[in-house]
matplotlib code that plots the C-alpha trace (Angstrom):
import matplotlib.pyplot as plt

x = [124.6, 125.8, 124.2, 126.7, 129.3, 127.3, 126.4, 130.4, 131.5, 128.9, 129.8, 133.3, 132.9, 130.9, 133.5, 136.3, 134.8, 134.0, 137.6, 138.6, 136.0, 137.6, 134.3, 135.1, 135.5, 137.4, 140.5, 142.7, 143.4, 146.7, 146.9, 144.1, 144.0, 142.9, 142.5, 141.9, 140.2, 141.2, 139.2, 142.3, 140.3, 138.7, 141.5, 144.0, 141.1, 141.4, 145.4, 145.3, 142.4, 144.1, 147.6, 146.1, 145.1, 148.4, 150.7, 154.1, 155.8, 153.5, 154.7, 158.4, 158.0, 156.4, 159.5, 162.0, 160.3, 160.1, 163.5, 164.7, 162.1, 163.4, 167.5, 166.6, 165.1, 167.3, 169.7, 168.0, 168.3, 171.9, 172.2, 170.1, 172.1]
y = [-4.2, -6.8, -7.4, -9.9, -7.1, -4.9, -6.7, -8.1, -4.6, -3.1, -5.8, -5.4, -1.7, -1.8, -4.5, -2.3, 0.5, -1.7, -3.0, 0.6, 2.0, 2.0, 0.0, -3.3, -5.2, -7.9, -5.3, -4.6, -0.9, 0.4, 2.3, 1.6, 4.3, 3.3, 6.7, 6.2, 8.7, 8.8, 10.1, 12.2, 13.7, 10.3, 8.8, 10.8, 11.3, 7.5, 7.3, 9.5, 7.9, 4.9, 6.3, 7.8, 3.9, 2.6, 1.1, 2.7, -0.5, -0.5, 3.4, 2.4, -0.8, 1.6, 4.1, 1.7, 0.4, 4.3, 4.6, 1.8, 3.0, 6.3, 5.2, 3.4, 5.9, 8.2, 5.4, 5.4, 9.0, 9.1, 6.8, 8.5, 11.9]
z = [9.5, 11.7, 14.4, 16.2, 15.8, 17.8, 20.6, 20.7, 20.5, 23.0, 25.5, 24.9, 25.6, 28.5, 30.1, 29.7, 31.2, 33.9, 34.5, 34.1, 37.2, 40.9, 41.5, 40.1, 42.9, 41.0, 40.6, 44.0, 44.7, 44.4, 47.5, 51.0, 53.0, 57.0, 58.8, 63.0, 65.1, 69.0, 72.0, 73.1, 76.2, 77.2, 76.5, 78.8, 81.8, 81.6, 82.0, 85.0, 86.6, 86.1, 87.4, 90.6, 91.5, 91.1, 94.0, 94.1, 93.2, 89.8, 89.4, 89.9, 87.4, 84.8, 85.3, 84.6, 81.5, 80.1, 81.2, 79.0, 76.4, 76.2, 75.9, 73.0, 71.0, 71.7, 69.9, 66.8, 67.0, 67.4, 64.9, 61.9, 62.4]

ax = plt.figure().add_subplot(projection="3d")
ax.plot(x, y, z, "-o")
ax.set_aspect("equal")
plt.show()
């Protein structure tokens, strides 16, 4: 019975079900998963109480930039078919 062997092979053992775990912070998961959670009600009660306080001038720049928006994703639309 040798005892060097043992502890060598316990240690080995122990290490490679180490390196094996999704815990070993050493080893860089394959795939992160970030999940975000929006406040849909707060969020949109805060759009229109921030719409109602706009000048018209601000409502006619914001229309043009949709406008634009909108032209180019319906190009990337076009294009995929």
């Amino acid at each position: 019975m040798d005892i060097n062997k043992i502890v060598k092979d316990s240690v080995r053992s122990v290490k490679n079900t180490y390196d094996k775990t999704q815990l070993n912070p050493f080893k860089v998961p394959e795939n992160i998963t970030i999940t975000h959670k929006f406040d849909l009600v707060g969020t949109y009660g805060q759009v229109w109480k921030w719409y109602k306080s706009l000048t018209p001038a601000q409502v006619e720049e914001i229309s043009k930039v949709i406008k634009d928006q909108v032209k180019m994703i319906q190009a990337i639309v076009e294009k995929d078919k």
